[in-house]
C-alpha positions in Angstrom: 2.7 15.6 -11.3 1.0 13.0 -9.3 1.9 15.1 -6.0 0.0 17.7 -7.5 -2.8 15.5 -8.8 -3.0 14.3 -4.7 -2.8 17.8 -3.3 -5.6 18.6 -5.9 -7.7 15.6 -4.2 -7.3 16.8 -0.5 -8.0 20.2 -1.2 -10.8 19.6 -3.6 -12.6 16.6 -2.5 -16.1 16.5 -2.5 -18.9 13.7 -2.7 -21.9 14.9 -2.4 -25.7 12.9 -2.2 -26.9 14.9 -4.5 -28.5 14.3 -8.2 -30.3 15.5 -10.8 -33.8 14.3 -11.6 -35.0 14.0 -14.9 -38.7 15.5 -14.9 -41.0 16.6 -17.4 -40.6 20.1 -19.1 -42.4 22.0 -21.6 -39.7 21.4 -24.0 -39.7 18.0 -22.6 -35.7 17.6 -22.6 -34.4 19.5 -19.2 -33.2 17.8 -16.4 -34.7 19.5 -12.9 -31.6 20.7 -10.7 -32.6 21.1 -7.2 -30.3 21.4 -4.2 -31.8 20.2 -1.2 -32.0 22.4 2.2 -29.3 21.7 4.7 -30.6 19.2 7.1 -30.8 19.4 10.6 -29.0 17.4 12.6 -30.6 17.5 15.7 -33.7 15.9 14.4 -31.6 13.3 12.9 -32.9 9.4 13.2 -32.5 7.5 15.8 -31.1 4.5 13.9 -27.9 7.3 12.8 -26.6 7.8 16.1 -22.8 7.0 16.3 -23.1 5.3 12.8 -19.9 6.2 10.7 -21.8 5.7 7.1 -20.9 6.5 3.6 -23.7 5.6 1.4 -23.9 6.4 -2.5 -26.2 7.6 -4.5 -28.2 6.2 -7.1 -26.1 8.0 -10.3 -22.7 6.6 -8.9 -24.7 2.9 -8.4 -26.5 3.8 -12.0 -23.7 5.2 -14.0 -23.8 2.5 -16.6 -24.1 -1.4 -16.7 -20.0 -1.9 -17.2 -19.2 -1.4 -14.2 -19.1 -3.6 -10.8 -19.3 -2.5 -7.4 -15.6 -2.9 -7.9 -15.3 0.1 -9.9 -18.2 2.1 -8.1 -15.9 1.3 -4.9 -12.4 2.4 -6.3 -13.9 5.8 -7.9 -16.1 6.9 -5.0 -14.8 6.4 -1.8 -10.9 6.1 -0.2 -11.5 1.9 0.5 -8.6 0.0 -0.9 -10.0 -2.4 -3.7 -6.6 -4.8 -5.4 -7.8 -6.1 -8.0 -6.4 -8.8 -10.6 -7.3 -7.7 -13.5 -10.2 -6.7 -15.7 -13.2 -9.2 -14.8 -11.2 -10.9 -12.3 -10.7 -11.3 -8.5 -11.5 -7.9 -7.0 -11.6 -7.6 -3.1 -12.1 -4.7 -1.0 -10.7 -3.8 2.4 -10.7 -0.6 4.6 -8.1 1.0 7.0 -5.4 -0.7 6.5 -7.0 -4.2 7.1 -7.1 -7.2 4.6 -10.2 -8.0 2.8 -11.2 -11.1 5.0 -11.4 -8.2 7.3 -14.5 -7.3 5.6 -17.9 -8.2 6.2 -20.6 -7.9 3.1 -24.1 -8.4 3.6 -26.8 -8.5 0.8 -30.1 -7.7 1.8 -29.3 -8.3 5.4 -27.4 -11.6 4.5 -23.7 -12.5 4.8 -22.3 -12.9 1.4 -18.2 -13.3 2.0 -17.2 -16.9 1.2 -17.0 -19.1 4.1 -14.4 -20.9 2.6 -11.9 -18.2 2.1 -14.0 -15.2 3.8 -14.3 -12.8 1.0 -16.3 -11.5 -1.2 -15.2 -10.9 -5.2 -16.8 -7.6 -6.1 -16.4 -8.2 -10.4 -19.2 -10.0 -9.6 -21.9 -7.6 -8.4 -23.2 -5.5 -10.9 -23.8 -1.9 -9.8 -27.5 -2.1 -11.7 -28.7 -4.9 -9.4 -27.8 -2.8 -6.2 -30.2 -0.1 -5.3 -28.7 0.7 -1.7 -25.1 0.7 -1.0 -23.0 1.9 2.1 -20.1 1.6 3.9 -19.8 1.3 7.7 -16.6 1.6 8.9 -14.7 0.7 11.5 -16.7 0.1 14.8 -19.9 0.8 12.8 -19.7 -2.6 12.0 -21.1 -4.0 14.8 -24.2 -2.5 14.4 -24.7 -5.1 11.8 -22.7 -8.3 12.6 -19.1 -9.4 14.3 -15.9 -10.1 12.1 -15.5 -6.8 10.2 -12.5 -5.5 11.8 -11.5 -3.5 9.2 -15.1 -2.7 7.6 -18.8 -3.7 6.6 -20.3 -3.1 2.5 -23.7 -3.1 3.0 -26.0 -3.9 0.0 -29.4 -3.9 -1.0 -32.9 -4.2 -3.2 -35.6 -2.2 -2.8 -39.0 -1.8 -4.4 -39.6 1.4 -5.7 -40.5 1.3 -8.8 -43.1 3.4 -10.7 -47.1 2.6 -11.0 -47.9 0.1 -13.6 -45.5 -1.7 -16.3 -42.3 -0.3 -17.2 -39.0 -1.4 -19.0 -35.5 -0.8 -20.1 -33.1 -1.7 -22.1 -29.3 -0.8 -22.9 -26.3 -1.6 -24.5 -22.9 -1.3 -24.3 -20.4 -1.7 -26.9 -16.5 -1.3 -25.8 -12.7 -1.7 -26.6 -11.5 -5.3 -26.9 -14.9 -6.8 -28.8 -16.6 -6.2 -25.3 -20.2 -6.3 -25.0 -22.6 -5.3 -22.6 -26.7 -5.8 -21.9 -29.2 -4.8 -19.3 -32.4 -5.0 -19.0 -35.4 -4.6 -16.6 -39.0 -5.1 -16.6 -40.9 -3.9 -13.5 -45.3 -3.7 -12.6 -46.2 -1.3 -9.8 -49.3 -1.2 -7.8 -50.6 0.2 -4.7 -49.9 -3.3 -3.3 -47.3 -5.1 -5.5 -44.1 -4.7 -6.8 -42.3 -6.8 -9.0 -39.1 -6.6 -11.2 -36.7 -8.7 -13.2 -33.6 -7.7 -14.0 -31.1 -9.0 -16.3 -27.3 -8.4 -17.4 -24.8 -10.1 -19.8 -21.1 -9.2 -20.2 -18.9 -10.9 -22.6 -15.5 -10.2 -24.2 -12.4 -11.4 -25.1 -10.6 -9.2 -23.3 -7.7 -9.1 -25.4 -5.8 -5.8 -24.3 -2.8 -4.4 -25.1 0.0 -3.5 -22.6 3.2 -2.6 -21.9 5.1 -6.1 -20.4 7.3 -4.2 -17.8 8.4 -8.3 -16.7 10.4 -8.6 -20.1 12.7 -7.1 -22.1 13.5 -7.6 -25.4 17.2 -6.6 -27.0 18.2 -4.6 -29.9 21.3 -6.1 -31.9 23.6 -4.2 -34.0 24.8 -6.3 -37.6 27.2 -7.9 -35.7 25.2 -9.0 -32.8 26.1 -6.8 -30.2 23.9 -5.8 -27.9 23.3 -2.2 -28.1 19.7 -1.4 -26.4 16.5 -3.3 -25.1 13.0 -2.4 -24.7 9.7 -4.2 -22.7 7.5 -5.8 -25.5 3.8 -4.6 -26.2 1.8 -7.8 -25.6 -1.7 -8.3 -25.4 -3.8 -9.8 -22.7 -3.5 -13.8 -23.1 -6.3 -16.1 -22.2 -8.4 -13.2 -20.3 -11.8 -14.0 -21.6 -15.4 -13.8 -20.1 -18.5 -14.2 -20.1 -21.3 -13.6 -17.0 -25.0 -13.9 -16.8 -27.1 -12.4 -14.2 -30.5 -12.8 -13.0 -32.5 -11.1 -10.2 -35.9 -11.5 -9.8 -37.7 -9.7 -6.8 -41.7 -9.5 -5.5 -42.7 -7.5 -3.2 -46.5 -7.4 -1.3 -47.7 -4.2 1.2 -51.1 -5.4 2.4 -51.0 -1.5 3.4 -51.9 -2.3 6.9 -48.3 -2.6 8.4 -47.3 -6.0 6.7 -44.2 -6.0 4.4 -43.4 -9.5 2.3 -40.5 -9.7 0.3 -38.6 -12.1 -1.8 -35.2 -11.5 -3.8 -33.5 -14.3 -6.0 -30.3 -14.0 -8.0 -28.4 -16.4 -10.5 -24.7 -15.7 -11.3 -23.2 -18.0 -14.1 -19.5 -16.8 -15.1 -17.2 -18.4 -17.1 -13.4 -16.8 -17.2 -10.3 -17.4 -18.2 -7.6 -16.3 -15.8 -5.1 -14.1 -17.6 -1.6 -15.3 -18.1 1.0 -13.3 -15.9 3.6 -10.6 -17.7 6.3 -13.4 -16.5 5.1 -16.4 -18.5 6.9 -17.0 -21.6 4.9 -19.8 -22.3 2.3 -19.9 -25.2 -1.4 -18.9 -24.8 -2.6 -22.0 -27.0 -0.5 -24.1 -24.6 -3.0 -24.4 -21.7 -6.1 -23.6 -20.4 -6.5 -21.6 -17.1 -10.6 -21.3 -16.7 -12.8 -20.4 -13.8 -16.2 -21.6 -13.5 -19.2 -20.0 -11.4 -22.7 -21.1 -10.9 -24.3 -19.2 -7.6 -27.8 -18.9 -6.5 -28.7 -16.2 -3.3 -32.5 -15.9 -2.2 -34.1 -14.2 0.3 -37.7 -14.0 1.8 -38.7 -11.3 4.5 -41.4 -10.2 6.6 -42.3 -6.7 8.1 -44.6 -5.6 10.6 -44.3 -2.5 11.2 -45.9 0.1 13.3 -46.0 3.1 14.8 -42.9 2.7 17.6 -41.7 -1.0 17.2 -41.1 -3.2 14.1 -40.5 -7.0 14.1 -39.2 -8.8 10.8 -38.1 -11.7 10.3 -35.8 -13.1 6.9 -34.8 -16.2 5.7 -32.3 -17.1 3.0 -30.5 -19.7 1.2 -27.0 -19.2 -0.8 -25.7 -22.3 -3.2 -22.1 -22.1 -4.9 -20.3 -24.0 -7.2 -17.0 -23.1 -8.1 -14.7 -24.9 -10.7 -11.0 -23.9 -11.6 -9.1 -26.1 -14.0 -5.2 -25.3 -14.9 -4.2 -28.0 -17.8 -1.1 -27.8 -20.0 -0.4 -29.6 -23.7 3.0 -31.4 -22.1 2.8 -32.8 -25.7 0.6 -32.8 -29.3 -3.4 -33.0 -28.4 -2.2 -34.6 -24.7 -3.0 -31.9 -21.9 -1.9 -32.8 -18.1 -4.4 -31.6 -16.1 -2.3 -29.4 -13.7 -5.5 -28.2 -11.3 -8.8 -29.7 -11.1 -10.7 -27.9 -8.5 -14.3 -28.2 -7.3 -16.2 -26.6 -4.6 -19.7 -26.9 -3.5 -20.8 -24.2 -0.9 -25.0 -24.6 0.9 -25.7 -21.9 3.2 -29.0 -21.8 5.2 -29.6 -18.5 6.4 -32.5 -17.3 9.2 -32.6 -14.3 11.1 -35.3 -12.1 13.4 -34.7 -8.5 14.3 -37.1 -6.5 17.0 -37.2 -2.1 16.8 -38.9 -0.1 20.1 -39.2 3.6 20.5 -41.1 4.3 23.2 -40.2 7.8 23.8 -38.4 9.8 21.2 -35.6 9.9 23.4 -35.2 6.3 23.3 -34.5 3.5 20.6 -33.9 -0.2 21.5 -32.9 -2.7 19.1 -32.1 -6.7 19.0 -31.1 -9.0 16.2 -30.4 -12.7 16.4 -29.0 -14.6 13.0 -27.6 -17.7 11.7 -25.8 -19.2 8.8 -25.6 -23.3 8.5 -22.6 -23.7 5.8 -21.9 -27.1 4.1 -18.4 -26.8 2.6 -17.2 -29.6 -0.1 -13.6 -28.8 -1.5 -11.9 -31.1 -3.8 -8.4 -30.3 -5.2 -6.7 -32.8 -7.4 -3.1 -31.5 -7.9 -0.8 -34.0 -5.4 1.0 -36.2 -7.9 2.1 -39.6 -6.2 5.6 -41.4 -6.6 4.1 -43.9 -8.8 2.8 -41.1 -11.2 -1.2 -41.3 -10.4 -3.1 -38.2 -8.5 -4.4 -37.6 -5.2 -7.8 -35.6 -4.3 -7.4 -33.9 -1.6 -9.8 -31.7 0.2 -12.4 -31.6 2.7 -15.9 -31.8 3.6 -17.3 -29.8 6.6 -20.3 -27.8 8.3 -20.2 -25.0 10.3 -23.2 -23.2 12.2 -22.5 -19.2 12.8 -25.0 -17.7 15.4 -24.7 -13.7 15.8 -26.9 -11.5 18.4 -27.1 -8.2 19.7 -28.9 -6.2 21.6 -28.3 -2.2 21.1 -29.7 0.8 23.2 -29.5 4.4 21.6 -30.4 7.3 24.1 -31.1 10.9 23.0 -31.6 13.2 26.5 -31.9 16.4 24.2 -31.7 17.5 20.8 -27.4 18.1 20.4 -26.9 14.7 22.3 -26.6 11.0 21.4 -25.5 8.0 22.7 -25.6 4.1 21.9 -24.4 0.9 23.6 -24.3 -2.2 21.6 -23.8 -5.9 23.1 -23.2 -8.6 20.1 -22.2 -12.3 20.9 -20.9 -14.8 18.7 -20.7 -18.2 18.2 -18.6 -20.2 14.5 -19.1 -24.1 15.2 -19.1 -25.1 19.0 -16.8 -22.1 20.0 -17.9 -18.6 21.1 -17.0 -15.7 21.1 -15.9 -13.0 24.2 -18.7 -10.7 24.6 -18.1 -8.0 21.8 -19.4 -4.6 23.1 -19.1 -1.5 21.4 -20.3 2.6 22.6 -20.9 5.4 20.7 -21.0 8.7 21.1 -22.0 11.8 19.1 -23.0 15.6 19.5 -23.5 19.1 17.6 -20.5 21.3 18.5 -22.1 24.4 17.1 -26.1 24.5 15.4 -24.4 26.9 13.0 -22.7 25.1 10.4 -24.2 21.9 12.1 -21.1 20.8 13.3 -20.8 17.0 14.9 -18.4 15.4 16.7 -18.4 11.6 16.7 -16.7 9.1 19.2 -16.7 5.4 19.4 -14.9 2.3 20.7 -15.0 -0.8 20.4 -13.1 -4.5 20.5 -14.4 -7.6 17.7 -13.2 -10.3 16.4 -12.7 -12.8 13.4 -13.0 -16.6 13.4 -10.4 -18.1 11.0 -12.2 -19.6 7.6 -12.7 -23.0 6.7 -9.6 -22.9 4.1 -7.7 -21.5 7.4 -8.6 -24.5 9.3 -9.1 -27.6 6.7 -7.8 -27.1 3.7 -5.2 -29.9 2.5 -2.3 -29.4 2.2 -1.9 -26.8 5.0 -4.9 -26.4 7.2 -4.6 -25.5 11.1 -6.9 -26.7 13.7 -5.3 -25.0 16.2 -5.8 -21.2 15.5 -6.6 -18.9 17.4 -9.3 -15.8 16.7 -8.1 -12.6 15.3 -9.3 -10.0 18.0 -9.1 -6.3 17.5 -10.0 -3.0 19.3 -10.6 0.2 17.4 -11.2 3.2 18.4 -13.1 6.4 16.2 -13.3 9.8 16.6 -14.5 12.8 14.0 -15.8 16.2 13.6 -18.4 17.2 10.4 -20.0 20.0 9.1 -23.0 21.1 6.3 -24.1 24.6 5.3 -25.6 25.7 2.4 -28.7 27.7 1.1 -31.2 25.7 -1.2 -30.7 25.9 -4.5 -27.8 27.8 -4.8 -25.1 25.2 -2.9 -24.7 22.7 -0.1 -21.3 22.0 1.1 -20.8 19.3 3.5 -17.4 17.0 4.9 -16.3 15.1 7.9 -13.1 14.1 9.1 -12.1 10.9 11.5 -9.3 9.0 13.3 -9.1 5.8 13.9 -6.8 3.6 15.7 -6.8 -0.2 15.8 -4.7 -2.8 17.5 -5.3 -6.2 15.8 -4.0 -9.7 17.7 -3.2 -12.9 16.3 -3.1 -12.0 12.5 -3.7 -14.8 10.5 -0.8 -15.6 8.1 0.1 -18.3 5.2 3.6 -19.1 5.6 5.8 -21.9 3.9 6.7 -25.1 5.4 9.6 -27.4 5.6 7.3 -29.8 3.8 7.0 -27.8 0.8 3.6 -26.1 1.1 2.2 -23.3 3.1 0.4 -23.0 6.1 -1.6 -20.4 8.3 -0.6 -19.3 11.7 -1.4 -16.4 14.1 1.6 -14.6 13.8 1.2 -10.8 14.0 0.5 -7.7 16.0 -0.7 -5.2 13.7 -1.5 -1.5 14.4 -3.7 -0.1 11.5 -4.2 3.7 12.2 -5.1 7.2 10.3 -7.3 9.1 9.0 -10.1 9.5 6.4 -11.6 12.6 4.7 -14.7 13.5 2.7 -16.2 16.8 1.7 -19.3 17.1 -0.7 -20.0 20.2 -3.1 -22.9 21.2 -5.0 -23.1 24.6 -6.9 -26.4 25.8 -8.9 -24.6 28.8 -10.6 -27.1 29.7 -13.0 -30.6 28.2 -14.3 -30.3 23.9 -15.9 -26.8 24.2 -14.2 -25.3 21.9 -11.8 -21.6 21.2 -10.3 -21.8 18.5 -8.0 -18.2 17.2 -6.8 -17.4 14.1 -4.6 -14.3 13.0 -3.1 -12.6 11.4 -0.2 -9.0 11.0 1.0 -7.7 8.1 3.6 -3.9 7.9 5.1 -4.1 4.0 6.5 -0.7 3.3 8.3 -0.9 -0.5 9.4 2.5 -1.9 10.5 3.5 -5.1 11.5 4.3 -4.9 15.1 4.7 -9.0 15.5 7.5 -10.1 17.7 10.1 -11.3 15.4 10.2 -14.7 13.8 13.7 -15.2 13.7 16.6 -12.7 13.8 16.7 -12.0 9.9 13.0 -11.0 10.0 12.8 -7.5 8.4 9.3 -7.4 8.6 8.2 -5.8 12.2 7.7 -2.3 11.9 6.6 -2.3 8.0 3.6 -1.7 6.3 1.8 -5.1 5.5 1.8 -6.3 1.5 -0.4 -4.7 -0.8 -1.7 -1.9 1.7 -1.4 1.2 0.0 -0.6 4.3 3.1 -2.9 6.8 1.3 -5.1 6.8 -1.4 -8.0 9.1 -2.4 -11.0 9.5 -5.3 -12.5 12.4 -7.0 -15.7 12.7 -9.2 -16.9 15.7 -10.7 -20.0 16.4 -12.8 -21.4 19.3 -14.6 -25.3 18.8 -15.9 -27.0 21.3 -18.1 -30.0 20.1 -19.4 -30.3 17.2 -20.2 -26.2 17.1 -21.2 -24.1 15.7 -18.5 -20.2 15.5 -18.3 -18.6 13.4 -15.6 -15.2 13.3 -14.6 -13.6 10.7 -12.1 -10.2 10.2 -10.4 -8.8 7.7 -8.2 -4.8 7.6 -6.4 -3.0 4.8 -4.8 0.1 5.2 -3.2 2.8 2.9 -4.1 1.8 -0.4 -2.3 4.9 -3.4 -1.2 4.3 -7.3 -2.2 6.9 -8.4 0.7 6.5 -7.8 4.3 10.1 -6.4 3.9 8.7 -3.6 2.1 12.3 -4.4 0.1 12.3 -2.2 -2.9 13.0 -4.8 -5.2 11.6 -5.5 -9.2 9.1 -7.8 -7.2 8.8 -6.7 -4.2 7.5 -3.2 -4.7 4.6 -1.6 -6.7 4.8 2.0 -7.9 2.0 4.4 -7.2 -0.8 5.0 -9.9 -3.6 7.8 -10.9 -6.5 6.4 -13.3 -8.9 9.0 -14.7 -12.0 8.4 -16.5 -14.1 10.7 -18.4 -18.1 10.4 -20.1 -20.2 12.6 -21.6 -24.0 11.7 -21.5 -27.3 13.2 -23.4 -30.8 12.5 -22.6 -33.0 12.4 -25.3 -37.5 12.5 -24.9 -39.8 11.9 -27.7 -43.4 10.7 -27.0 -43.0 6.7 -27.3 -39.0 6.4 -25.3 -37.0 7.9 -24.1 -33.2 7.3 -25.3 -29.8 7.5 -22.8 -26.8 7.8 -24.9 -23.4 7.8 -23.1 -19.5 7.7 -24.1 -17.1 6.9 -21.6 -13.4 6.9 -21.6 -11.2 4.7 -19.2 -7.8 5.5 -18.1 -8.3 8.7 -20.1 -4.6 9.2 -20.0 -3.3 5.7 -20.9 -1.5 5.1 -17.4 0.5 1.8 -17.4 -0.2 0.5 -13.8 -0.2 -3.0 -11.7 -2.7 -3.8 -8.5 -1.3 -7.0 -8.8 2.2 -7.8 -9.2 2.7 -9.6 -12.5 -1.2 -8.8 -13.5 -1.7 -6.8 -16.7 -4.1 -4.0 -17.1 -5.9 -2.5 -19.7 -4.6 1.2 -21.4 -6.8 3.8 -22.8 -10.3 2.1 -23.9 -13.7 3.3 -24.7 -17.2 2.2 -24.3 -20.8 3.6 -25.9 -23.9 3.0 -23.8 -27.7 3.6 -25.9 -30.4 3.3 -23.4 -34.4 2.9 -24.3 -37.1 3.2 -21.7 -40.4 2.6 -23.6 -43.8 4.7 -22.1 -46.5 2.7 -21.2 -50.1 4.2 -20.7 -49.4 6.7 -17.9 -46.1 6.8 -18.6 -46.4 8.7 -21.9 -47.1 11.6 -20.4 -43.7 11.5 -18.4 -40.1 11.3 -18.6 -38.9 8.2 -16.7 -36.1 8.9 -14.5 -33.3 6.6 -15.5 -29.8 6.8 -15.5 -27.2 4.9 -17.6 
């Protein structure tokens, strides 16, 4: 069946850029289906050449406060996102790389952790992200170094409608879990200015199936005669998150753009208790604590062929984790005491000049000043007392690149990008990267894309401080990739647009970074592997108008993502050269459909990893292997307009069909569950005489 369900996602998938705008009707209650024409390529922007890009629309980014850009990742594109649970770690990572491979940027500035070089996407609500794409591959470059698998790029932006508006919603879901938004925004000619809010809480007490144990089933004379795994429910898995984004923008309307974005995150979670710990939930206390403040302030000046702007940010992190146990009555051990501080000064100035149509220059020079202070007490001495161990370092990270993009005519583009690199007092080889892309045929706009390019990843501060374990001496993880794809897009307006694109890639990645064990009894990273991360990745978009108020709009994407170890061997028992690395699934793929009439819409969405190893072995063992796993999720959504609000009303359905699954080995998650979303957008003066267009 799940063959099936995969052969249904090749053939069928479909993302598409299109939506349905709410707009004002006579019977005030229809939602305005339009289907864009089909756009011509050769009139494309210059800033698109050779860019492999998928971006998302606002109704996948708007879909309903619940979700993360976790969950708008796993549902609407092919990345791999291994997640620990519900409101826990979730990490992202493309082609077959890991997700220190990838680089995220928010609002032009790095985000990913300089401590372990990712970023956790449970963190980043989906309603405080206006702008959201993926570059892949050699794409990456175009922005910064160190994304040798793939770069998330995230954003604000100021539109928002003339004069004071607000919204509210709640959600109410399975498992006592409740959710908040809301939003107040003033638009001028001039200024712009919103604050946003959300607040998540549950207990997150799940039930599940507890595949790890196994209970038996005696006859009257105590014979075993049977066994079964245990429904348990999800131990110490609370949480509670607050966040805050305030943003001010200022046109002066004669080429000048100011611009300052500011965002709070306080999160307080328990980490959930593993499927293989008999002990007792009351027994301990396994908590992570978050306080993180990220600000920006930009300047524009644009005009007609050049642009200059200039940013400058500032990032502040704290980061608890305490693991204690109750060794006895009312005494708890304190197992774990962690504490991280993390300042990062951020500054950057970027230059744009056309000076013909047929030629596009760009340079960008950054830099990130990070102040790392771990602490981790958890050594206990011979004599019984406790060590800290730790470390307390700085690191400057300068990034430049100068880019040329060349147009001779209409079906021809090509780019050469130049980026240096410098982490602390060591630089970087000169990272270049060209791209090339052309229309095949004007009918059916067909394009082929090409690219190449080598990069490279300077190990993290954990990598090369941390205590126990720490390495000095590593080396830089250097890749090369290369890209190659064809796409398509016909359609008619307002009767259906059907685009896709298909792409290779091939990369050859040296020096992988690997935590091993020690004789000494802890681990430690070396550069150990060759890996060879190849495939390909698939996306098609559909949408149908096949009668008046009716829209099918479908959205999928498939990506096979081979990436074997090819590492000399360690020893002569190694098993691990020529196997897939851990926790890299070879294919997976997403689906969305939705069907609008009206102001009724019905959304359907599907997501499929392949089965996924936890050793390099790929050893098919209870631990050692992870079956493959479909989720499907279902909502139904009506719009509601009456003269003083309008009202959003939404039910959703997670794992619609109750599949019992593991991302994580040991890690429980969540069955069948449901959630109900009311929204309430409030008309103000102008605004009374219009639908606002909002979207759970």
């Amino acid at each position: 069946m799940k063959r099936l369900y995969l052969l249904f996602a090749l053939t069928a998938c479909l993302p598409t850029a299109l939506f349905a705008q709410q707009t004002e009707s006579k019977k005030r209650s229809a939602w305005h289906l339009t289907i864009p024409e089909v756009t011509v390529i050769g009139h494309r922007p210059m800033k698109e050449i050779g860019v492999q890009k998928t971006k998302f629309d606002s109704l996948a980014l708007k879909e309903n406060i619940a979700l993360s850009m976790a969950d708008i990742l796993t549902f609407n594109s092919s990345v791999f996102v291994k997640s620990y649970g519900r409101a826990t770690l979730s990490t992202v990572a493309f082609r077959g790389t890991s997700p220190s491979h990838t680089q995220v940027t928010w609002n032009g500035m790095r985000i990913n952790n300089p401590m372990l070089g990712m970023t956790d996407f449970s963190t980043i609500p989906s309603y405080f992200i206006d702008n959201a794409s993926l570059l892949h591959g050699t794409s990456s470059v175009n922005e910064t170094g160190g994304g040798l698998g793939g770069l998330v790029k995230l954003g604000t932006t100021p539109t928002v409608a003339e004069g004071f508006n607000a919204q509210y919603v709640q959600g109410i879901g399975s498992f006592k879990t409740f959710d908040e938004f809301a939003r107040f925004t003033y638009g001028s000619e001039r200024w712009h200015v919103s604050t946003r809010a959300v607040y998540s809480s549950s207990p997150n007490d799940y039930k599940y199936t507890n595949h790890d144990k196994k209970i038996n089933i005696y006859d009257e004379e105590k014979n075993i005669i049977g066994q079964y795994h245990p429904v348990e429910r999800n131990r110490s898995g609370a949480f509670k998150d607050l966040h805050l984004l305030q943003e001010v923008y200022y046109n002066t309307r004669k080429g000048d753009k100011l611009g300052l974005n500011a965002w709070y995150i306080n999160s307080n979670r328990e980490l959930p208790m593993l499927t293989t710990d008999y002990g007792n939930a009351a027994d301990f206390e396994n908590r992570q604590r978050e306080q993180t403040f990220r600000s920006v302030l930009s300047w524009d000046h644009i005009k007609s062929n050049w642009k200059l702007g200039v940013k400058g940010g500032y990032i502040h992190t704290w980061m608890a984790y305490d693991y204690k146990r109750e060794v006895a009555p009312d005494n708890w051990a304190s197992m774990t005491r962690s504490r991280s501080k993390v300042n990062t000064f951020y500054g950057q100035a970027e230059g744009e000049y056309s000076p013909t149509k047929r030629w596009f220059f760009t340079a960008n020079v950054s830099a990130h000043q990070h102040l790392v202070r771990s602490e981790d007490k958890n050594i206990i001495l011979q004599d019984g007392g406790k060590a800290i161990v730790g470390y307390d370092k700085g690191r400057v990270e300068l990034s430049g690149s100068v880019s040329a993009k060349w147009q001779p005519i209409d079906r021809l583009g090509m780019s050469v990008v130049l980026r240096e690199e410098m982490y602390g007092s060591e630089w970087a080889p000169l990272i270049p990267a060209f791209f090339i892309d052309g229309i095949i045929s004007p009918k059916g706009n067909m394009m082929f894309k090409a690219s190449v390019s080598r990069n490279y990843r300077f190990p993290t501060l954990n990598d090369l401080y941390f205590l126990p374990g720490g390495n000095p001496n590593l080396r830089n993880e250097r890749g090369i990739s290369y890209d190659a794809g064809v796409s398509f897009e016909v359609g008619k307006k307002n009767i259906y647009k059907l685009n896709g694109s298909m792409n290779w890639f091939d990369s050859y990645i040296d020096d992988w970074i690997i935590w091993l064990p020690t004789t000494k009894g802890f681990f430690s990273p070396r550069n150990v592997k060759k890996v060879h991360a190849y495939g390909i990745e698939v996306k098609a978009n559909l949408a149908v108008q096949p009668a008046k108020d009716w829209l099918i709009d479908l959205n999928g994407s498939y990506s096979w993502t081979p990436s074997i170890n090819e590492g000399e061997k360690m020893s002569p028992a190694d098993q691990s050269v020529g196997k897939q690395l851990p926790y890299v699934p070879e294919h997976s793929a997403s689906l969305t459909g939705r069907l609008s009439w009206r102001s009724w819409a019905f959304l359907y969405k599907w997501a499929f990893y392949s089965e996924r190893f936890t050793m390099s072995s790929n050893d098919y063992t209870l631990t050692g292997h992870l079956p493959e796993y479909f989720m499907s999720n279902v909502s139904l959504e009506k719009n509601l307009f009456f003269k003083p609000v309008d009202v959003q009303l939404k039910f959703a359905v997670n794992n619609l069909f109750n599949e019992d699954y593991l991302s994580v080995l040991s890690r429980p998650m969540p069955g069948i569950n449901f959630e109900l979303f009311i929204g309430i957008t409030p008309k103000f003066g102008k605004n009374k005489k219009k639908s606002v267009n909002t979207n759970l």
